[in-house]
C-alpha positions, -999 to +999 in steps of 0.1 A: -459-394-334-462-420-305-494-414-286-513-442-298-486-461-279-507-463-247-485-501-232-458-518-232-427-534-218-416-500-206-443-479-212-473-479-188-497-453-170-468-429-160-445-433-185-463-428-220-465-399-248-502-395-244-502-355-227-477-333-228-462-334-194-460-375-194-443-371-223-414-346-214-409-366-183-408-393-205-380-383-227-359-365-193-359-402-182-347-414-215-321-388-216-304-403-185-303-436-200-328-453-185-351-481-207-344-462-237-337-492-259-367-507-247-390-475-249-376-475-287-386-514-292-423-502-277-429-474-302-415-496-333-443-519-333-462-517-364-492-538-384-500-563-383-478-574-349-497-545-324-531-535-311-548-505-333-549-475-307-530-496-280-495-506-293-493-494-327-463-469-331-443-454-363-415-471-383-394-444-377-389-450-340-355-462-340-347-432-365-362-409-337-346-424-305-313-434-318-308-396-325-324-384-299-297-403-274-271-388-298-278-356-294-284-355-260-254-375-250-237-345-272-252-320-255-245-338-221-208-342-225-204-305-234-218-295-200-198-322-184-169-303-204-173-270-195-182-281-157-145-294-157-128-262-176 
């Protein structure tokens, strides 16, 4: 869905959804927090304001991340949760 996203603010050589093991590294990082928003802003950029094959993401990246953090902030604060019980 985002591996013609190749540069960006936040995304660069390391962090970038191009193979498999960039990309779950990738999302681990986002999970703690970190650059998310930006990340998101990086993989929203659509025709005619990106480069074809460089920039260009989906529409549906603030869709994707948004619940993404949700979910994992859910899951997150049930381990924090059961840690504590």
């Amino acid at each position: 869905m985002f591996n013609g996203v190749k540069s960006g603010l936040a995304i660069n050589e390391y962090k970038n959804f191009t193979v498999f093991d960039r990309s779950f590294l990738l999302l681990f990082s986002i999970s703690t927090g970190e650059d998310w928003n930006r990340i998101m802003y990086d993989c929203s950029k659509t025709a005619p304001d990106c480069i074809a094959g460089e920039t260009c993401g989906s529409e549906y990246a603030a869709v994707y991340f948004i619940s993404f953090i949700l979910l994992v902030t859910y899951v997150m604060l049930n381990l924090f949760i059961l840690v504590i019980i």
